[in-house]
C-alpha positions as CSV (number, residue, x, y, z in Angstrom):
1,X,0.0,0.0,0.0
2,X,3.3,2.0,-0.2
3,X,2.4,4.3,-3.2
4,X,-0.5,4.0,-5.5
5,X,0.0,5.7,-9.2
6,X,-3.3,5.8,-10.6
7,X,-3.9,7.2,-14.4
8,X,-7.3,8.5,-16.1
9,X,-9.4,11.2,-16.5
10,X,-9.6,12.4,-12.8
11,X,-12.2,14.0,-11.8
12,X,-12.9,15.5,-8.5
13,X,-15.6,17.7,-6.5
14,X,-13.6,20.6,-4.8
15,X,-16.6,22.7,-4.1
16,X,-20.5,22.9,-4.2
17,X,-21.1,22.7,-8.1
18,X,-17.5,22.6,-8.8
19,X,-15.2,20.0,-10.6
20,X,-11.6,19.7,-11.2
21,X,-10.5,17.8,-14.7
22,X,-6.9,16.5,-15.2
23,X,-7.5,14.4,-18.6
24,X,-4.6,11.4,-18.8
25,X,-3.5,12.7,-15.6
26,X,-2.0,10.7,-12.8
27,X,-3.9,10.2,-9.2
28,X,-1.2,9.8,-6.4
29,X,-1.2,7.9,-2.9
30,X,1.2,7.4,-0.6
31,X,0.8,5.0,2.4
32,X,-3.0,5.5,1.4
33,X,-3.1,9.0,1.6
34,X,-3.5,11.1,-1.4
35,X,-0.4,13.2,-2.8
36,X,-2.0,14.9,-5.1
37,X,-3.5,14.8,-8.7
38,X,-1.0,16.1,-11.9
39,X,-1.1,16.6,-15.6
40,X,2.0,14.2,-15.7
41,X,3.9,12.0,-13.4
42,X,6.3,14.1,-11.1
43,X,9.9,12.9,-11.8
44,X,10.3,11.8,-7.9
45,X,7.9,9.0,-9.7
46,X,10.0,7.9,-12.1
47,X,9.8,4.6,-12.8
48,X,7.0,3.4,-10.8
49,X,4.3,1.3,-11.7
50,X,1.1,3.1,-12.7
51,X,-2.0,1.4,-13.3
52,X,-2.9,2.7,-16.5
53,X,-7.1,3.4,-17.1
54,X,-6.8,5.0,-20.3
55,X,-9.8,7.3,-20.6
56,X,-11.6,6.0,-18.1
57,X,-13.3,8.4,-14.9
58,X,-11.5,8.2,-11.7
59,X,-14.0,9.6,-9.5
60,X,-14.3,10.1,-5.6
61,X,-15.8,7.0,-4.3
62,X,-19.6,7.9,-2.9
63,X,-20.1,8.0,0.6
64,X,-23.8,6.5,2.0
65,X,-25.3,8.3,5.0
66,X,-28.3,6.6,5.2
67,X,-29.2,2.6,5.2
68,X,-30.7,0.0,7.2
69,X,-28.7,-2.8,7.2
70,X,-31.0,-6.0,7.8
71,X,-33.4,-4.2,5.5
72,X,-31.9,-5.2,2.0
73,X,-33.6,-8.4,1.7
74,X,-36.5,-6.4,1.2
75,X,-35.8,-4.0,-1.8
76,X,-38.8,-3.2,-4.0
77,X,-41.0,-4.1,-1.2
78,X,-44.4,-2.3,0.1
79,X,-43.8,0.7,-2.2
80,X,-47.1,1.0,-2.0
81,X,-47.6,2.0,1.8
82,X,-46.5,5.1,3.5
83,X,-44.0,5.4,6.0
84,X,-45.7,3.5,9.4
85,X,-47.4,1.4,7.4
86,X,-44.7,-0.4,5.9
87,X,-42.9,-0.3,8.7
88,X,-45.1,-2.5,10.4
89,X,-46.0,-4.7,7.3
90,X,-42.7,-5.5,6.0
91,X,-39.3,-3.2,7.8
92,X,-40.2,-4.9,11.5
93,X,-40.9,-8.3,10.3
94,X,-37.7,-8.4,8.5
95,X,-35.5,-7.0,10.7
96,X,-36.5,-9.8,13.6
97,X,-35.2,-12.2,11.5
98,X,-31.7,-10.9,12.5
99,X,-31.9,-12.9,15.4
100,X,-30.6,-15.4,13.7
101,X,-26.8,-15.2,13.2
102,X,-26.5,-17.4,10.3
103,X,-29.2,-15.6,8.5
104,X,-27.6,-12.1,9.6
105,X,-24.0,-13.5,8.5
106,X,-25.4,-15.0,4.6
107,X,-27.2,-11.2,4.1
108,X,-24.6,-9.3,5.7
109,X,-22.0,-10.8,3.5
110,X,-23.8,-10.0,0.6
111,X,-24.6,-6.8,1.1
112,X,-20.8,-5.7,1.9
113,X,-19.7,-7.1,-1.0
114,X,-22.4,-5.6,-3.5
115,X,-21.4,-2.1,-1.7
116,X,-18.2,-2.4,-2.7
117,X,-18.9,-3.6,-6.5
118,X,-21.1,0.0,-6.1
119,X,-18.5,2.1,-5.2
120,X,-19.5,3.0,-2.0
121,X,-16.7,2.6,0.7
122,X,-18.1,4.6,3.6
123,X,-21.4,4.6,5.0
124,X,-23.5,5.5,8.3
125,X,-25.7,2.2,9.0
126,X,-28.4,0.9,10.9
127,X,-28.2,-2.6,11.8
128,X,-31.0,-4.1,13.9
129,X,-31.2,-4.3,17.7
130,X,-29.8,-7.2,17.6
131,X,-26.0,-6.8,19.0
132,X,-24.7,-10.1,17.9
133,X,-26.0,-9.0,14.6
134,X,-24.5,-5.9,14.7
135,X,-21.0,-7.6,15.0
136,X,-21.9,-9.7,12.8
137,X,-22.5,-6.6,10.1
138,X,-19.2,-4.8,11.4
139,X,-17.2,-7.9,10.7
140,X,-18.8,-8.3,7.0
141,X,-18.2,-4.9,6.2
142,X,-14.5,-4.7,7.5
143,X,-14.1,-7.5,5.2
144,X,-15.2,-6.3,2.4
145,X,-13.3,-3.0,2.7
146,X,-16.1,-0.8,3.6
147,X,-15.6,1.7,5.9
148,X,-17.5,4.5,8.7
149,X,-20.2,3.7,11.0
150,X,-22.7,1.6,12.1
151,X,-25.2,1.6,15.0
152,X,-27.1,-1.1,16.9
153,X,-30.5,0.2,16.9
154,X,-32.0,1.3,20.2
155,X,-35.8,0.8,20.3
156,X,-37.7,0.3,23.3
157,X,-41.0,0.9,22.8
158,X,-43.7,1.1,19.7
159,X,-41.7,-1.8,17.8
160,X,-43.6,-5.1,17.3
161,X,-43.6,-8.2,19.6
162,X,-40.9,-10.0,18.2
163,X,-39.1,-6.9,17.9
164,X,-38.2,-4.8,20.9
165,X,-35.7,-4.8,23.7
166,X,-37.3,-3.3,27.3
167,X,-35.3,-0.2,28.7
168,X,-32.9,-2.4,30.6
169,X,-32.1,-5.1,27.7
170,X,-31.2,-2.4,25.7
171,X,-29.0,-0.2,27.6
172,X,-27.1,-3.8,28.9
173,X,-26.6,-4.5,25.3
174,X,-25.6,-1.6,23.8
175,X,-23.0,-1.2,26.6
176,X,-21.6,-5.0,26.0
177,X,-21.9,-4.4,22.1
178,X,-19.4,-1.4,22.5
179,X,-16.9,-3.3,24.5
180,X,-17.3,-5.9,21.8
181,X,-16.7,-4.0,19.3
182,X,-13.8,-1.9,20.2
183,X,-11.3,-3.5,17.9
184,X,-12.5,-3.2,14.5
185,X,-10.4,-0.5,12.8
186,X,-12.3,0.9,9.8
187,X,-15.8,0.4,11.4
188,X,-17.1,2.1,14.7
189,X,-19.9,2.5,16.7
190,X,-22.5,5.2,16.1
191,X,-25.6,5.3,18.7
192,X,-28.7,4.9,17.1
193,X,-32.1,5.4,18.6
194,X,-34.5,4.6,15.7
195,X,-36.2,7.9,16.0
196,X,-37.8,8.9,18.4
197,X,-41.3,6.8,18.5
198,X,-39.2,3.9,19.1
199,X,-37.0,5.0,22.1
200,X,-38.5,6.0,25.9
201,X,-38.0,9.4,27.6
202,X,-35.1,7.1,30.1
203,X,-33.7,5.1,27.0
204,X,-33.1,8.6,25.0
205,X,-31.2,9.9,28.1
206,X,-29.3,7.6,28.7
207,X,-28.3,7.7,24.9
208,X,-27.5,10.7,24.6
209,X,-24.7,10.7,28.2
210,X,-23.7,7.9,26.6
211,X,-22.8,9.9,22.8
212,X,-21.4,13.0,25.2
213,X,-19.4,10.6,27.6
214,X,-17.4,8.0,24.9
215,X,-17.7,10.9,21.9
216,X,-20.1,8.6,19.7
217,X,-21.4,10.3,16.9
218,X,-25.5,10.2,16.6
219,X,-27.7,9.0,13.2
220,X,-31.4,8.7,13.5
221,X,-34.5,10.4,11.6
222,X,-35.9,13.5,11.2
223,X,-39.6,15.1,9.9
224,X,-40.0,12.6,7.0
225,X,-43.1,12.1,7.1
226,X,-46.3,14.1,8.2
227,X,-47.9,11.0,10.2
228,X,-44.7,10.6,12.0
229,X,-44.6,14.6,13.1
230,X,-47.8,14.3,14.4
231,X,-47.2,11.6,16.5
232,X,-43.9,12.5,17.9
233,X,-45.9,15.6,18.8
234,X,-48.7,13.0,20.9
235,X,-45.4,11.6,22.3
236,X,-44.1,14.8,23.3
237,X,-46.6,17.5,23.8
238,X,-43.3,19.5,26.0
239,X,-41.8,20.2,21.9
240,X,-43.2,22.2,19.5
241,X,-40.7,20.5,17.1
242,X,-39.4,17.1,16.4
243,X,-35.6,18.1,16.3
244,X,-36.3,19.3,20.4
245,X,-37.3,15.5,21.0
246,X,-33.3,14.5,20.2
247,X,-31.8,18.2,21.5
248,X,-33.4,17.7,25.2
249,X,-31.6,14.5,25.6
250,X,-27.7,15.8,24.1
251,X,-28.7,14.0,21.0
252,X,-28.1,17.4,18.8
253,X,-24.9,18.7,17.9
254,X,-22.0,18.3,15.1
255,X,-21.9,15.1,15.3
256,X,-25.5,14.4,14.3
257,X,-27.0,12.8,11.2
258,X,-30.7,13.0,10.2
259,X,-32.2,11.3,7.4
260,X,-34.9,13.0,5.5
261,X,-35.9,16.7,6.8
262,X,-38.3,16.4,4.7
263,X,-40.8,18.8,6.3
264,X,-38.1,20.9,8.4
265,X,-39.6,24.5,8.4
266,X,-37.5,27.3,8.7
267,X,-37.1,27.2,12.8
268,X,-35.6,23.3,12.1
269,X,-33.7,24.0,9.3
270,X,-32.5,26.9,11.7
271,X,-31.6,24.8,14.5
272,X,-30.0,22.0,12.6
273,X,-27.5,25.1,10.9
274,X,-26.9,26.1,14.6
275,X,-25.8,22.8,16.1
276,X,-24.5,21.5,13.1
277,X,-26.3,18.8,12.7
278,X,-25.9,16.9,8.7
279,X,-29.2,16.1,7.0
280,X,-29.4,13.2,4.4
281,X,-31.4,13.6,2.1
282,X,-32.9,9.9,0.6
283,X,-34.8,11.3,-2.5
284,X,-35.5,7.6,-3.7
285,X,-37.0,6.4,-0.5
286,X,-39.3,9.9,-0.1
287,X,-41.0,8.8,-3.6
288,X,-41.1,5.2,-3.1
289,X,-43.0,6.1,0.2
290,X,-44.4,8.9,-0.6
291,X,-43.3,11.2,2.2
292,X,-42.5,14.4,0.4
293,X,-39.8,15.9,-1.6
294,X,-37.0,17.6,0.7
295,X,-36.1,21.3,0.0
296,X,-32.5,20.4,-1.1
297,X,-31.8,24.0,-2.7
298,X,-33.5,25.9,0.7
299,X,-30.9,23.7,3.1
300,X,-27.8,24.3,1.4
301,X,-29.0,28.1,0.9
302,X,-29.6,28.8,4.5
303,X,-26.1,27.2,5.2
304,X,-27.2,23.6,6.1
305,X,-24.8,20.3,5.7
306,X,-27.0,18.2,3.5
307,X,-25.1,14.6,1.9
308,X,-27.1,11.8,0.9
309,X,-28.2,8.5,1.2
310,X,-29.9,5.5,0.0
311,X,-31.9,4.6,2.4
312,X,-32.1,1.0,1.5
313,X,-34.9,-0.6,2.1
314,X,-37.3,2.6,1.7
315,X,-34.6,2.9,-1.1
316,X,-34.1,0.5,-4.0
317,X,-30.9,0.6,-4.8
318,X,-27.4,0.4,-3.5
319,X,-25.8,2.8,-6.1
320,X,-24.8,6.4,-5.2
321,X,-24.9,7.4,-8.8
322,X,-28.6,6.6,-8.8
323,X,-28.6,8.7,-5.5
324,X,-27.4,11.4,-7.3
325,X,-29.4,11.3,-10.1
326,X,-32.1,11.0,-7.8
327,X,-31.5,14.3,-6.0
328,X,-31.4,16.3,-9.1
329,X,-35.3,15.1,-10.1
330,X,-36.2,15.1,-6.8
331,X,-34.6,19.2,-6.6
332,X,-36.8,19.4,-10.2
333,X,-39.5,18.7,-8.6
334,X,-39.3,20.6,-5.5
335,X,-39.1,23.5,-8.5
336,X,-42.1,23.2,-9.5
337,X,-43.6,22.6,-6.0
338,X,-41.9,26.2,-5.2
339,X,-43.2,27.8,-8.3
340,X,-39.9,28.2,-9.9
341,X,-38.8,29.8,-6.7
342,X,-35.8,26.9,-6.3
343,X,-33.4,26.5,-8.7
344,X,-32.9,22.6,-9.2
345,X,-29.5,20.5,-8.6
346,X,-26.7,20.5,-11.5
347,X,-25.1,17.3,-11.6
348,X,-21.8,18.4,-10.4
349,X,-23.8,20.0,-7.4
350,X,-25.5,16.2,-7.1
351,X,-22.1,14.7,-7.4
352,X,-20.4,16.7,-4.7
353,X,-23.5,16.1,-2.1
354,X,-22.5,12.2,-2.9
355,X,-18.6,12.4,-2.6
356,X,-17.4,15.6,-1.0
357,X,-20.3,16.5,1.4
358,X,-20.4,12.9,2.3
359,X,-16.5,12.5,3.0
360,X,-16.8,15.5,5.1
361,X,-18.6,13.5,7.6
362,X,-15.4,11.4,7.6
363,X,-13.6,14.2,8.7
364,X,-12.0,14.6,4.9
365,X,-11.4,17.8,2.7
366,X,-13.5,18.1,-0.5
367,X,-11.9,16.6,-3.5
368,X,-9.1,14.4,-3.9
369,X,-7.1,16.7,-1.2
370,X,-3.7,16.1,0.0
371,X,-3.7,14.4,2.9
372,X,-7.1,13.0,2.2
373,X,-7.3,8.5,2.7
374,X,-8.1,7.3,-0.8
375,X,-11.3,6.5,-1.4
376,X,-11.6,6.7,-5.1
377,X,-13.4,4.2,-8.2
378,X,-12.5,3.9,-12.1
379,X,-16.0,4.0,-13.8
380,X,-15.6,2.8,-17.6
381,X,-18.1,4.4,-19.7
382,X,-16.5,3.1,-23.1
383,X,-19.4,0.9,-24.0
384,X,-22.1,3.9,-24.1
385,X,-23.0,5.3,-27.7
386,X,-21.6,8.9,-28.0
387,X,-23.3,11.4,-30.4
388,X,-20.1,13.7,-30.6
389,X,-17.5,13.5,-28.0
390,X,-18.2,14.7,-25.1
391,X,-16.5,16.6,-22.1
392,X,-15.6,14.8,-19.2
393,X,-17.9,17.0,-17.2
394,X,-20.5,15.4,-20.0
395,X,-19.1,11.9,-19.3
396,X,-20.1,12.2,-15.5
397,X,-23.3,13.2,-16.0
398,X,-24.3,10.8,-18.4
399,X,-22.6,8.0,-15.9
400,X,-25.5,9.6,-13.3
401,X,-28.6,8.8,-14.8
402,X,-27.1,5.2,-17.2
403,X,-26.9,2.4,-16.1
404,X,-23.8,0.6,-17.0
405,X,-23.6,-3.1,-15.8
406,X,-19.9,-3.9,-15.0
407,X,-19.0,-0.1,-15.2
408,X,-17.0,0.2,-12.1
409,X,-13.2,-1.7,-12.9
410,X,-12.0,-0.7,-10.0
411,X,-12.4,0.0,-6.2
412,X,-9.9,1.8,-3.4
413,X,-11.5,2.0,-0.1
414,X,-9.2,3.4,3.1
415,X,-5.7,3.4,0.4
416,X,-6.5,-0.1,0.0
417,X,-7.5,-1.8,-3.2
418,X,-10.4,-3.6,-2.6
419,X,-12.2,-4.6,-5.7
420,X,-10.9,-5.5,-9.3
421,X,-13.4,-6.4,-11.9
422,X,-10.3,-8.2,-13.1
423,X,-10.5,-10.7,-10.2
């Protein structure tokens, strides 16, 4: 892992609808951190082995805010229901079968791997509640190269018979799951209370001294869906706002993900800028369950750190280019919804929500940075018809919204190469 010369047409996302183009240039790591990106091989180089892509994209590998793990064997499942619906019809049911290591180590496996052959390298994860499970997950993905976090789901209350933990069983077992998995290297721990329907008044306390006291970060969910509001509201009649439900308990700060914000007015959107809280936004999964379409353009205008997300299973699909291609119909959409007020996502704005914005999460500068790890993919778009030849910045955008089986040659995840469609 010394030094990694990698050459293509790099392409990076510096800045919010910004990219940087080095055509045949050279990509450079050393001891898995990037050197830097150059129009020709610096002569301190001389003589080492490049691995030569021709034309093909070498693009920032996508980071994945937003999944539930035990969830993927249900893709493409009870799109027709909204959100608490199908969370009782087909998420809950699903996820109990986690209980079962053997079950949990055959999907886990599988899921890793076909992150990998995505693209994807880091990701914020739900598993179930299941800690054994959740090990179970961590190992897979530190197998398969994948890297971030990933949280065993706190849920206490509001869950379904064969799925929930009482207060006690789950405070017991999120502490022995943390000493458990303290020696996993590229995967960490992340505290996860579902949201907050799921989690008691004593159970989101205790969360929350447990993120301040062992510096965990914190992932749950945030005003997706109007249903949800209202009951959150029921559940806590001393808020006026969902986001106060997390920021009572220490839940709320820099460190925070929150998938969706879907209907965040401006007093949310306001407090999430102030603490610094991330919102990922899961454009697929809002269609497919018909919650709403997020107000992409009004976050990042009012200074609000969106990425995004798949959110597999309300998601149907693993691929971060679909994510991205996603978010710019979804911010279409929301045009029209606003009366041309918003304008819509450009694809290099789409692309740096999937790889910079995400990687800043990581604690990462945007781009392919110096000092950055490499995280990076070579996407081969040689077998699409081209009318005229096209820019690179043309090549990228196309590469968002068509599909290319077998696309992606090649994977580095953490400096390490960790998939080869070679192999």
């Amino acid at each position: 892992m010394a030094l990694t010369i990698l050459k293509g047409t790099v392409i990076s996302a510096p800045a919010l609808g910004k990219l940087d183009v080095t055509e045949r240039g050279y990509l450079i790591a050393e001891e898995g951190k990037v050197t830097g990106v150059f129009p020709v091989l610096p002569k301190r180089y001389a003589g080492a082995a490049a691995e030569d892509f021709g034309d093909a994209l070498i693009l920032q590998a996508p980071a994945d805010l937003h999944l539930h793990a035990p969830q993927y064997p249900m893709m493409g499942m009870g799109m027709d229901l909204p959100l608490l619906d199908w969370l009782n019809t087909y998420a809950f049911p699903t996820e109990a079968r986690f209980a079962d290591p053997d079950y949990a180590r055959e999907v886990y496996r599988r899921l890793a791997q076909d992150l990998i052959a995505n693209g994807t390298t880091r990701v914020c994860m739900f598993s179930s509640l299941h800690r054994r499970a959740t090990l179970i997950l961590m190992e897979e993905l530190e197998k398969a190269g994948v890297t971030g976090y990933v949280g065993k789901v706190n849920m206490d209350r509001n869950g379904a018979p064969n799925l929930q933990e009482t207060t006690e069983e789950s405070v017991a077992e999120t502490l022995r799951w943390l000493e458990e998995c303290s020696d996993f290297r590229y995967v960490r721990p992340m505290v996860t209370p579902r949201f907050t329907p799921s989690c008691t008044n004593e159970l989101m306390a205790f969360l929350g001294r447990l993120a301040a006291e062992r510096n965990l970060p914190v992932q749950s969910h945030l005003s997706e869906n109007t249903a949800e509001g209202a009951w959150v509201r029921e559940l806590h009649p001393d808020c006026t706002q969902y986001w106060e439900t997390y920021a009572k308990y220490g839940l709320w700060n820099g460190r925070t993900v929150m998938a969706h914000c879907v209907w965040c007015d401006e007093r949310e959107r306001r407090a999430m800028k102030d603490a610094g809280v991330t919102a990922v936004h899961c454009p697929d999964s809002n269609q497919n369950i018909c919650s709403g379409v997020a107000p992409v353009r009004v976050l990042l205008r009012e200074g609000v750190k969106v990425v995004l997300g798949t959110d597999v299973a309300g998601g149907d699909t693993l691929s971060m280019l679909d994510a991205a291609s996603s978010a710019i119909r979804a911010s279409k959409a929301r045009r029209v919804m606003d009366n041309w007020g918003t304008d819509f996502l450009s694809a290099a704005e789409a692309w740096y929500l999937a790889a910079s914005a995400g990687a800043a999460f990581f604690g990462q500068q945007p781009g392919f940075a110096p000092g950055n790890s490499l995280h990076a993919l070579v996407l081969d778009d040689s077998r699409l018809l081209q009318p005229h030849p096209l820019t690179p910045e043309e090549r990228l955008e196309r590469c968002l919204y068509v599909r290319q089986p077998g696309a992606i040659r090649a994977v580095w995840s953490a400096g390490r190469k960790v998939f080869s469609a070679e192999d």
